[in-house]
C-alpha positions as CSV (number, residue, x, y, z in Angstrom):
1,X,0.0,0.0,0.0
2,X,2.7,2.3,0.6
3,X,4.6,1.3,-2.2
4,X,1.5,2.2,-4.3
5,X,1.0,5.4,-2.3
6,X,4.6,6.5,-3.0
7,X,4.1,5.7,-7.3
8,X,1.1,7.8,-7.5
9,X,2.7,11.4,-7.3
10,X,5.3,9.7,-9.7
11,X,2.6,8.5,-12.1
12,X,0.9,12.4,-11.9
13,X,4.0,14.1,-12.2
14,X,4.5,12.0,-15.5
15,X,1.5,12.6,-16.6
16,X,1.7,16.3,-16.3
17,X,4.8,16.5,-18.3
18,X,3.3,14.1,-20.9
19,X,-0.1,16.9,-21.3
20,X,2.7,19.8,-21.1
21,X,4.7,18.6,-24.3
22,X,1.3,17.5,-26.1
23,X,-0.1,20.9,-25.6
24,X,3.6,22.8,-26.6
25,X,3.4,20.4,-29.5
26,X,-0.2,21.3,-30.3
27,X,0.8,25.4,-30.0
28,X,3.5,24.9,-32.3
29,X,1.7,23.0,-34.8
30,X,-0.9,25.6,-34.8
31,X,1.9,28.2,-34.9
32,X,3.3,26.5,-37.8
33,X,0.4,27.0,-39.6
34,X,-0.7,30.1,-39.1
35,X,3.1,31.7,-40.5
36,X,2.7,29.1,-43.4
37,X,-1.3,30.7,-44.1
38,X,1.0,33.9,-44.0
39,X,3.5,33.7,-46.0
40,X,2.5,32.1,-49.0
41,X,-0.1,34.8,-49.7
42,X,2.6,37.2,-49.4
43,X,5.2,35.4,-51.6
44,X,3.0,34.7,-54.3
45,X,2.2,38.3,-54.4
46,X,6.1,38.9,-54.6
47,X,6.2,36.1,-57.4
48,X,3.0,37.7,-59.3
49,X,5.1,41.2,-58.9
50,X,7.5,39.9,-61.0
51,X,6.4,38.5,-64.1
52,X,4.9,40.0,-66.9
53,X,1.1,41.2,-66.5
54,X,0.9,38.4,-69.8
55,X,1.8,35.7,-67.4
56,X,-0.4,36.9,-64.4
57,X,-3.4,37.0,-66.1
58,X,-3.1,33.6,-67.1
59,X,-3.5,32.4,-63.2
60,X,-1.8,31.2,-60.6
61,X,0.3,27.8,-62.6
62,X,1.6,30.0,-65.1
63,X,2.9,32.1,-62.8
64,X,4.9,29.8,-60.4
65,X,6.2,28.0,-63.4
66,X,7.3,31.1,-65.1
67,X,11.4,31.9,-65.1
68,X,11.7,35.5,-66.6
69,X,11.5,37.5,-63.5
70,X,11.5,41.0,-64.8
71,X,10.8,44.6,-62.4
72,X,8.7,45.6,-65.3
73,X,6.0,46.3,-62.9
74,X,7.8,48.3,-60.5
75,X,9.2,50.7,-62.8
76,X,6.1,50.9,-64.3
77,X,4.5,52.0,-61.2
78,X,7.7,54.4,-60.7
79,X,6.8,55.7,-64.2
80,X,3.0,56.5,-63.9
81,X,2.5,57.2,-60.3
82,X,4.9,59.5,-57.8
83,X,5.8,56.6,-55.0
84,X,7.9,59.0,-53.6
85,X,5.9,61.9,-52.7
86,X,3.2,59.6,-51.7
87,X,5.5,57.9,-49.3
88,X,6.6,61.7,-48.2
89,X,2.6,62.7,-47.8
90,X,2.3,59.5,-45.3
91,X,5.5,59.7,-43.5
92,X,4.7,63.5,-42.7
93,X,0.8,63.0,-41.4
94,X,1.6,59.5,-39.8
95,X,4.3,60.6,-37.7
96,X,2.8,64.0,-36.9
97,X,-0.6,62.0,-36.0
98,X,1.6,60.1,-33.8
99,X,3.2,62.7,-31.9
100,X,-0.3,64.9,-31.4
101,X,-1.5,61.2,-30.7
102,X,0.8,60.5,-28.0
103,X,0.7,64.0,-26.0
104,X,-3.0,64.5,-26.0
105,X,-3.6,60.3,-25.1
106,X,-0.9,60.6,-22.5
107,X,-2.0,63.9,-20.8
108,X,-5.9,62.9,-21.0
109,X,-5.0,59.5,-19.6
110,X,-2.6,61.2,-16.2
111,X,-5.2,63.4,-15.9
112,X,-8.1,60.5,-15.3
113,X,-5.2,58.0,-13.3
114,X,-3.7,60.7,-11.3
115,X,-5.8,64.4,-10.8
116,X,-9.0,64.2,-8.6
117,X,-11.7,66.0,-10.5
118,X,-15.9,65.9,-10.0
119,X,-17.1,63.8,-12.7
120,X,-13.7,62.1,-13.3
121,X,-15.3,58.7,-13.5
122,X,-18.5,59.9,-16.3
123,X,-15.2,61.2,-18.4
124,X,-13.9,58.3,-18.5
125,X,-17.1,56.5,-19.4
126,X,-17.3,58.4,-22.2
127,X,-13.8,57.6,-23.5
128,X,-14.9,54.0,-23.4
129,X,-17.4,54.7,-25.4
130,X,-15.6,56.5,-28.0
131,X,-14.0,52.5,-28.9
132,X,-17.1,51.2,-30.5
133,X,-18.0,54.4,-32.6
134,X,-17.0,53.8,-35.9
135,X,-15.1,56.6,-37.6
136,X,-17.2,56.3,-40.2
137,X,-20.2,57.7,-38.6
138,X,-17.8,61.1,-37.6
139,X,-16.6,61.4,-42.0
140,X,-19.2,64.0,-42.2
141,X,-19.0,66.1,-39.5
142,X,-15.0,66.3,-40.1
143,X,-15.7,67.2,-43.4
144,X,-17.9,70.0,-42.7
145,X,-16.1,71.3,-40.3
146,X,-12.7,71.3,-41.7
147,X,-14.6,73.0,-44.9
148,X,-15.6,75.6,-42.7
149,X,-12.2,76.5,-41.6
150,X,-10.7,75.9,-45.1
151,X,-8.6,73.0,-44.0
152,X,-9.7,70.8,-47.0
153,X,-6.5,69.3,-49.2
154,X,-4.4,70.4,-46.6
155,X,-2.2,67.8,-44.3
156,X,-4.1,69.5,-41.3
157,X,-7.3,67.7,-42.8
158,X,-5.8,64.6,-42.8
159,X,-4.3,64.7,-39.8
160,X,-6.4,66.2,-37.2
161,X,-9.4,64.0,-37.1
162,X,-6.8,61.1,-36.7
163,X,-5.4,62.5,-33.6
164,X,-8.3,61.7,-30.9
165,X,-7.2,58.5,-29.9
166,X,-10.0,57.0,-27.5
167,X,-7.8,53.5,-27.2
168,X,-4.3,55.8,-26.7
169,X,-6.3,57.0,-23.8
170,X,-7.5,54.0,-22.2
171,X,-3.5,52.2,-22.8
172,X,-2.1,55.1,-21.1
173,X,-4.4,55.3,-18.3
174,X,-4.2,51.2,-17.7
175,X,-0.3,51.8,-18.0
176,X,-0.3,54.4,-15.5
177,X,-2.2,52.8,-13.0
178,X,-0.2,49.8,-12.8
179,X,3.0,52.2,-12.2
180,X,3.8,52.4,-8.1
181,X,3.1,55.9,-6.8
182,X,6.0,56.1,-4.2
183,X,8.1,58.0,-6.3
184,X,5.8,60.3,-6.9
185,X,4.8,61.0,-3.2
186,X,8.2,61.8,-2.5
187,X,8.1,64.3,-5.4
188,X,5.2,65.9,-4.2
189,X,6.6,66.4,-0.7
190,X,9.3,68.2,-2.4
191,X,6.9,70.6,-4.0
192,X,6.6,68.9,-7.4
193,X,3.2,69.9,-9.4
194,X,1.0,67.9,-12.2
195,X,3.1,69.0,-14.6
196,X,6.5,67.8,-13.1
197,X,5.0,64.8,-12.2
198,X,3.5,63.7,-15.6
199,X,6.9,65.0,-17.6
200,X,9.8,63.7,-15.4
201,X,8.3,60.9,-13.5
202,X,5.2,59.0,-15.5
203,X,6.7,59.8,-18.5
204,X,10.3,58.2,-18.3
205,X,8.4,55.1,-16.6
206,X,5.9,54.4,-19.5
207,X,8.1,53.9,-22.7
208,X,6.8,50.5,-23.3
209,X,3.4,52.0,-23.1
210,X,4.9,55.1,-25.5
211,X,6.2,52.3,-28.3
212,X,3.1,50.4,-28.5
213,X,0.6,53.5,-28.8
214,X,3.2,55.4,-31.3
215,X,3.7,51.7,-33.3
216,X,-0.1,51.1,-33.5
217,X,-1.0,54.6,-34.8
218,X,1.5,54.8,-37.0
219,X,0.1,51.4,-38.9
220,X,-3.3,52.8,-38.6
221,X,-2.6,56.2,-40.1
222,X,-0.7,55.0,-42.9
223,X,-2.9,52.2,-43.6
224,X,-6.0,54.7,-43.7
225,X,-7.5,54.6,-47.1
226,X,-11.2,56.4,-46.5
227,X,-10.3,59.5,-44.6
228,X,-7.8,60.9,-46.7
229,X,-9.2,59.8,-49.9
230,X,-12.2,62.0,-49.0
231,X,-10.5,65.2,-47.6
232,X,-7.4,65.0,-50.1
233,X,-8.0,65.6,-53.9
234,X,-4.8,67.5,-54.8
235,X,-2.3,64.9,-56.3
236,X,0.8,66.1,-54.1
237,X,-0.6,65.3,-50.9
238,X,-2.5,62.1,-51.8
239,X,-1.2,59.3,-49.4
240,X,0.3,56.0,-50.5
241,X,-3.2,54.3,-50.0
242,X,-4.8,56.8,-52.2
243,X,-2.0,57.0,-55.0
244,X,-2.0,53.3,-54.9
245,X,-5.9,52.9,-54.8
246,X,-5.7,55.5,-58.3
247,X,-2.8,53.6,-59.9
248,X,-5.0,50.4,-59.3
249,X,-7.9,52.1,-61.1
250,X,-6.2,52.1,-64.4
251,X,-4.2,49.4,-64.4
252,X,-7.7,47.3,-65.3
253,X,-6.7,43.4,-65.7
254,X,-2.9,43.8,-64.7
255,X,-2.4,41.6,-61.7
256,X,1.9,42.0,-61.5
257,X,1.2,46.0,-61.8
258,X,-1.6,45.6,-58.7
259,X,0.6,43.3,-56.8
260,X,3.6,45.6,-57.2
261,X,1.8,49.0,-56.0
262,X,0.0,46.1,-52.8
263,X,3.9,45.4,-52.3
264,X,5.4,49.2,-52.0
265,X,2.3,49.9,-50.1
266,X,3.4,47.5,-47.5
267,X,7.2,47.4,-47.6
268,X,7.1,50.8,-44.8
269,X,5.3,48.7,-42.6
270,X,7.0,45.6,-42.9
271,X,10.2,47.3,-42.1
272,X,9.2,49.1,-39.3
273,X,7.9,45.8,-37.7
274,X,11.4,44.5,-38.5
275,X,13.8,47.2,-36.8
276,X,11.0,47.6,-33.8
277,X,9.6,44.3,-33.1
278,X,11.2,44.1,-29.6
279,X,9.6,47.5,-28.8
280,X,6.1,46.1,-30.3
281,X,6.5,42.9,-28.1
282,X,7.8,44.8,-25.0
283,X,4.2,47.2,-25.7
284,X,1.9,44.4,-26.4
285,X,2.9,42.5,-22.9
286,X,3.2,45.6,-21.0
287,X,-0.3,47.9,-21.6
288,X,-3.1,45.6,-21.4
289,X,-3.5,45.1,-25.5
290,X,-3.3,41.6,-25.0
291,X,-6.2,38.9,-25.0
């Protein structure tokens, strides 16, 4: 009886270990799978890039057996379309979006963790709320009022109804609740004010919280198609959604000049992933955007 006492932790223990490597097993598998459902979408796209529009539009065999690779497409896109000052239009409203993002979110969200105010809690109700109202529902109202103040094909009209950030707020204000108020005590037994505190102290301590807001808006607001196609009309400051959306609407049945324009589209995007994917993962785990 002992004996059989003493082998039954043994026999659990195993049995643990033997569920833990089935289910480690079972996440890679599915890990697996999901990079493979990935990647071959995007490779074919690379593949389809670079073959003639000929060989595209006769589907997807002729294309993976086909062995003149040719940037036909891409200097055709270069030719007909300005890439360049579309990618200039984007890179100057995304990262301006993301630094109006990032002050307003961050001082909205220290006021609601930090300042006692009447009505604090209804405020931040109604930043909740902001989440599930589609920005669709807002595309007229921006566009009347940035007619009104003549801010129609400017950058200003592309950027400004980007900037209220109702998720930014909620991040921050998660992030800075989670962050130990010691430190700022002591400041404010030194004589240290709102401002102080929220610039030298919450601040330096939320950079993960900083990454993952400035990363996420950044996709978003060069990924936006519907905004700016509607308040921009002027060719010089069309975004590369919008150039790439017009250059599509000529090119008509030509699937490697499509794929090419998809391609340039995304190349920003991928890169930026690529040199800040430690920052992205660092944000992710540390700010509540997790499942």
């Amino acid at each position: 009886m002992t004996a059989l006492s003493a082998a039954a932790p043994g026999r659990r223990q195993a049995s643990t270990v033997s569920a833990t490597r089935v289910f480690d097993t079972l996440c890679l598998v599915v890990v697996v799978i999901f990079a493979v459902l990935w990647v071959l979408p995007t490779a074919f796209a690379v593949r389809t890039s670079l073959v003639e529009n000929t060989t595209a539009a006769q589907g997807a065999t002729a294309i993976a057996g086909s062995g003149d690779l040719t940037l036909h497409s891409y200097l055709a896109l270069f030719a007909q379309g300005d890439v360049l000052n579309w990618s200039l239009s984007s890179a100057i409203t995304s990262v301006v979006t993301v630094v109006l993002t990032l002050v307003t979110a961050s001082m909205a969200a220290f006021a609601l963790s930090r300042l006692r105010f009447r009505g604090k809690r209804a405020v931040f109700l109604v930043v909740l709320a902001g989440i599930v109202i589609p920005g669709q529902v807002l595309i007229v109202p921006w566009f009347r009022e940035l007619g009104a103040f003549g801010l129609l094909n400017t950058y200003w009209a592309v950027i400004l109804p980007q900037v209220p950030s109702a998720i930014a707020v909620f991040v921050f204000k998660q992030f800075f609740d989670g962050l130990p108020r010691e430190i700022e005590e002591a400041a404010v037994v030194e004589g240290a004010g709102p401002w102080t505190l929220y610039r030298r102290i919450v601040l330096p301590l939320s950079r993960p919280a900083i990454s993952a807001v400035a990363i996420f808006t950044f996709v978003w607001t060069w990924n936006n198609l519907l905004w700016p196609l509607i308040a921009v009309s002027n060719p010089a400051l069309m975004t590369v959604p919008v150039g790439l959306a017009t250059v599509q609407g000529s090119f008509g049945e030509r699937y490697a000049d499509v794929m090419a324009s998809s391609i340039l589209g995304a190349l920003p995007l991928v890169l930026l992933f690529l040199f800040f994917q430690r920052r992205i993962v660092e944000g992710v785990t540390s700010t509540g955007l997790k499942g």
